[in-house]
C-alpha positions in Angstrom: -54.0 -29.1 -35.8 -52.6 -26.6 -33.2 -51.1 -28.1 -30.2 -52.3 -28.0 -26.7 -49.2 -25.5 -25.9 -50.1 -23.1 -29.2 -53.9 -23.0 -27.9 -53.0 -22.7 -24.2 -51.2 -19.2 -25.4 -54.6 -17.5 -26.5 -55.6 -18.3 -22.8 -55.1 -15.2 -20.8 -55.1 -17.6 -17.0 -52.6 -20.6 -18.6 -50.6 -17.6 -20.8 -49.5 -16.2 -17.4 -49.0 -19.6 -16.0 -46.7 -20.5 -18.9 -44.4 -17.8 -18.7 -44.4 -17.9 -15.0 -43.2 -21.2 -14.9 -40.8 -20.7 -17.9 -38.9 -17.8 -15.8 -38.9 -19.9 -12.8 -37.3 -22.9 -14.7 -34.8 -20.5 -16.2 -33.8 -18.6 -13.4 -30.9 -21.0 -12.6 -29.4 -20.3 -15.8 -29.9 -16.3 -16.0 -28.3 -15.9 -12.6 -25.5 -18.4 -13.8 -25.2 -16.4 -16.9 -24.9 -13.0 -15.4 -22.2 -14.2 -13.0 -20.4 -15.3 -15.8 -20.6 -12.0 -17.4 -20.1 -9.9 -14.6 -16.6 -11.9 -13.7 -16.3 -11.6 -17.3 -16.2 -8.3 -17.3 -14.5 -7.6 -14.7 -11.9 -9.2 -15.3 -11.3 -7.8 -18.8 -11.8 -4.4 -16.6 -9.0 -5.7 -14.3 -6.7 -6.4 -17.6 -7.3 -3.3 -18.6 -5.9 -1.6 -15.3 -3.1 -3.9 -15.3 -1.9 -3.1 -18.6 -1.8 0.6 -17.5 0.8 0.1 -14.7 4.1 -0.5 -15.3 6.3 -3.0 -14.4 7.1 -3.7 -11.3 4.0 -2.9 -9.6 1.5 -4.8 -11.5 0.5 -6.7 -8.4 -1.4 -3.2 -6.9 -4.1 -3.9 -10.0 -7.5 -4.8 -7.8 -6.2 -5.0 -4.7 -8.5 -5.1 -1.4 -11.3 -4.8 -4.5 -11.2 -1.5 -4.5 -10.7 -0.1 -0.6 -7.6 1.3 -1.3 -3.8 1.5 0.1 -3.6 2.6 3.7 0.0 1.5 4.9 2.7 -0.2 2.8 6.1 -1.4 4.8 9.3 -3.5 2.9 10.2 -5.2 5.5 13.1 -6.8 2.5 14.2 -6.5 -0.3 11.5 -9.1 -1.6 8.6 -8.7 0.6 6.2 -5.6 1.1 3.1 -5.6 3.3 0.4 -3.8 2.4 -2.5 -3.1 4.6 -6.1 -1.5 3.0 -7.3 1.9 4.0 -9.8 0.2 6.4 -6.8 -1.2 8.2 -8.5 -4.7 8.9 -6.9 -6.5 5.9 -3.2 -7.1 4.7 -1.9 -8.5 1.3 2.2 -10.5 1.4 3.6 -9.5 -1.4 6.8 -11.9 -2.5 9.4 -10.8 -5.6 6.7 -8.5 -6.7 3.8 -11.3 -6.7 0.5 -11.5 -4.2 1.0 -14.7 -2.2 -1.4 -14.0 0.1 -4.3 -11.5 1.2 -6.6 -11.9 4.9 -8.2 -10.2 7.7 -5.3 -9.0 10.3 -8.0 -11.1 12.8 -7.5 -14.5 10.8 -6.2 -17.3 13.5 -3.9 -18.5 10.5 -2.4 -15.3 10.0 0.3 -13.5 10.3 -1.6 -10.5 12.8 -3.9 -12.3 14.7 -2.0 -11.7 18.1 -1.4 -8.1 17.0 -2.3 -5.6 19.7 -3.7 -2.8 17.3 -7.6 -2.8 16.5 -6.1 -1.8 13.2 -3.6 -0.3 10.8 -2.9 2.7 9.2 1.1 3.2 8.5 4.0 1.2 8.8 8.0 1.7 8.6 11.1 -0.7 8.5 13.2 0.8 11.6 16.5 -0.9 12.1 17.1 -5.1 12.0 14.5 -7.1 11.6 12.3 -4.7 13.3 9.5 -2.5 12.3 6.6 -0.2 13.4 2.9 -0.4 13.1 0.4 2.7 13.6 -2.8 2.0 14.2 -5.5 3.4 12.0 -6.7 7.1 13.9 -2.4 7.3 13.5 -2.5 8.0 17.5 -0.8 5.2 18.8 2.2 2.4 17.6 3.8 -0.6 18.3 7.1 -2.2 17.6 6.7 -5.5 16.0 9.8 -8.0 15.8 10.3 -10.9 13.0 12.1 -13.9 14.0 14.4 -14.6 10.7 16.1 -12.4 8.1 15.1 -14.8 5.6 11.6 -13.5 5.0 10.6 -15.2 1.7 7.8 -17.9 2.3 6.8 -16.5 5.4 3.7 -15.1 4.5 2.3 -18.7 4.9 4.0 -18.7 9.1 1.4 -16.9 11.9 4.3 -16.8 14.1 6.4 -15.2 12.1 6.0 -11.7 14.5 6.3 -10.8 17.8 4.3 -7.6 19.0 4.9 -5.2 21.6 2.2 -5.8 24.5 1.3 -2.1 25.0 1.0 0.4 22.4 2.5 3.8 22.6 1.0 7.0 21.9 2.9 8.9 19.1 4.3 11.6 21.6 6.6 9.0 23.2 8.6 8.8 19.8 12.0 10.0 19.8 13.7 12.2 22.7 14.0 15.7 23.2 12.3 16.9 20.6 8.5 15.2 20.5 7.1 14.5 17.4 5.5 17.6 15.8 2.3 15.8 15.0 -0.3 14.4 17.2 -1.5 11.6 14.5 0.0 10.2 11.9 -1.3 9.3 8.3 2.2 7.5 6.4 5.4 6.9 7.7 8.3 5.0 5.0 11.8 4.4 6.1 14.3 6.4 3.6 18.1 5.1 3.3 19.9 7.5 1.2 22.1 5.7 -1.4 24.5 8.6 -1.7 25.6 12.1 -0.2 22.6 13.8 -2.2 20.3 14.2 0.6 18.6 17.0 1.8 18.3 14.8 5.4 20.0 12.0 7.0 20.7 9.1 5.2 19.0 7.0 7.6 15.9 8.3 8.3 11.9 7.7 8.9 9.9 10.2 7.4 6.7 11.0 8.9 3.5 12.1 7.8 0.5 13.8 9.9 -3.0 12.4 9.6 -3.9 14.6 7.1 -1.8 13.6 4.4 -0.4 17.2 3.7 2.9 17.8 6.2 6.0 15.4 6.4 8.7 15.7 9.0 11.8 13.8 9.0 12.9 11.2 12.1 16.6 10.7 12.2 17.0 7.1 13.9 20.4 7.4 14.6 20.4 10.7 16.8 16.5 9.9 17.4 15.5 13.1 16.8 12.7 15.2 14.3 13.8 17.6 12.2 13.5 21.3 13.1 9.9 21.7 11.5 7.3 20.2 9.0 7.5 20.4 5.5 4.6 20.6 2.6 4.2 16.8 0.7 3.9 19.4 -2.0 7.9 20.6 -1.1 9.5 17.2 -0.8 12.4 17.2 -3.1 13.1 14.8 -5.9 16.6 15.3 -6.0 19.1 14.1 -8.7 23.3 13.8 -8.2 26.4 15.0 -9.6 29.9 13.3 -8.8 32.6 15.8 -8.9 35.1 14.7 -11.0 38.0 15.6 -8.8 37.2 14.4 -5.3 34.5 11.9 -6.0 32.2 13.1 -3.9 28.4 13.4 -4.5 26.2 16.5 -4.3 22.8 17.7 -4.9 22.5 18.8 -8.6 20.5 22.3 -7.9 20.1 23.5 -11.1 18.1 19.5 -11.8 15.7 20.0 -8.5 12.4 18.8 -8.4 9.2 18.5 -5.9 6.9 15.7 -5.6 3.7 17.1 -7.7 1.3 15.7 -4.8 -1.0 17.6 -2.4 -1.7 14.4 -0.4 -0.1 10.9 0.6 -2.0 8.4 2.2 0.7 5.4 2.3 4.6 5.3 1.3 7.6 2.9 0.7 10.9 2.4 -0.6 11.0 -0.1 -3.3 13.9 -2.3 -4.2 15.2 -3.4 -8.0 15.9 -7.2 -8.8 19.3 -6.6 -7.5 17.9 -6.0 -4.0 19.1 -2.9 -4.0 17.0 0.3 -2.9 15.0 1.5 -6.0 12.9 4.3 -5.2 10.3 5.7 -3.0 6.5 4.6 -3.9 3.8 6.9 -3.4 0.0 6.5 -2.7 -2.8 9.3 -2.9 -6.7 9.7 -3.5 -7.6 7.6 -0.6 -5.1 4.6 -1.8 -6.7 4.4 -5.0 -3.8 6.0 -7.2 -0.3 5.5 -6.9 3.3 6.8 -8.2 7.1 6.5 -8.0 10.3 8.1 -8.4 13.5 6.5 -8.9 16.4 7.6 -6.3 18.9 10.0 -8.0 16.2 11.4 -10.4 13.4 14.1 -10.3 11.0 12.7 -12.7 7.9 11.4 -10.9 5.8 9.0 -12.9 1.7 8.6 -12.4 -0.3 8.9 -10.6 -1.7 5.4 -12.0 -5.5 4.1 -10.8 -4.7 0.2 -9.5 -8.9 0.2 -10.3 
């Protein structure tokens, strides 16, 4: 004998009816599964990007889910701050870990009082003080943090003090005005020897655009004669000579950065706390690269999606 359920399937009305109600009862369950699978996925996707980026910088891998790198600033040796290309988000990064990612407009952050709309480039500029852009690159603010002891203080909202008024960018420096109108990246540079095409202690500056750097000298607080081509920034390595000691540019070893654009920059530091190298971001924050001081080889670019 058939049952009721076998004999109700050669009714066209109850056939619908069954399968109606058997998706509806199931739904639950396909929408848990494909959540499943998508994180899933993408997390074997997000392995699979972190495996591709060497070591230090394995924390960039998914970062701001895919928006991109607008401003980076080391504000230590152990903590960077990166902001994402929208400029309404930042990420704490500790001893080369993520402790913490928000709006710049969270109460219990560390940038709610900040009086920017936005960011779009940063630079460490002297002790315990750095400088914030905002997002068009027109205007800037100084921004003061209370300790040099910044480890753990991604988790303290009044950890910075902010300037009230923004400037616009053609108040920085003195006689000789910034060469750009907006700007796109700014990184502090600290020279860790004589071989330097510029001062040792130095911001560099980038227009809006990505394609032109200038250098800032903070000690004189002046620009450099004229812009320069990212494309025609020098990777330069050293040679001591062996008599006096001193170092020099090695010109037959010199080298440019193989980039057209850069949309965000920093100076990294090793696990000595010592300055590293200069990180580099391009395609819209999306890829980044590095060089180690004292050498010309540039490694990546390397997606961190």
């Amino acid at each position: 004998m058939k049952s009721k359920w076998i004999s109700d399937l050669h009714h066209p009305i109850k056939t619908r009816y069954l399968f109606r109600n058997l998706r509806i009862e199931l739904l639950p369950v396909i929408i848990l599964l494909a959540a499943i699978c998508f994180a899933s996925c993408s997390k074997e996707k997000l392995d699979v990007v972190r495996n591709r980026i060497p070591a230090p910088f394995k924390y960039l891998a998914g970062l701001f889910d895919g928006d991109g790198i607008g401003a980076a600033v080391a504000i230590s040796p152990n903590v960077q701050i990166l902001f994402n290309q929208s400029g309404d988000r930042y990420a704490w990064i500790e001893n080369d870990s993520l402790m913490d990612e928000r709006d710049i407009a969270d109460p219990e952050g560390l940038f709610s009082l900040l009086t920017l709309d936005d960011v779009g480039a940063g630079a460490l500029a002297g002790f315990r003080k750095f400088y914030l852009f905002n997002r068009a690159g027109s205007r800037f603010i100084e921004v003061i943090f209370h300790s040099t002891d910044t480890e753990g203080q991604w988790a303290n909202p009044r950890f910075f003090t902010f300037q009230h008024s923004p400037y616009p960018v053609d108040k920085w420096g003195l006689e000789r005005a910034c060469p750009f109108t907006e700007i796109g990246a700014v990184w502090d540079y600290y020279a860790i020897s004589d071989c330097s095409e510029f001062p040792k202690n130095a911001i560099r500056m980038v227009n809006r655009a990505g394609s032109e750097y200038v250098d800032y000298d903070l000690e004189t607080e002046r620009f450099g004669d004229n812009p320069f081509y990212i494309s025609n920034y020098p990777l330069n390595s050293c040679e001591i000579d062996p008599i006096n000691k001193v170092s020099s540019i090695r010109k037959k070893d010199s080298a440019y950065l193989p980039l057209e654009v850069v949309d965000a920059a920093s100076i990294y530091y090793n696990k000595d706390n010592k300055a590293a190298g200069e990180l580099f971001f391009t395609d819209g924050g999306k890829k980044f690269g590095f060089r180690e001081f004292d050498s010309t080889e540039f490694q990546g670019p390397f997606s961190i999606y």
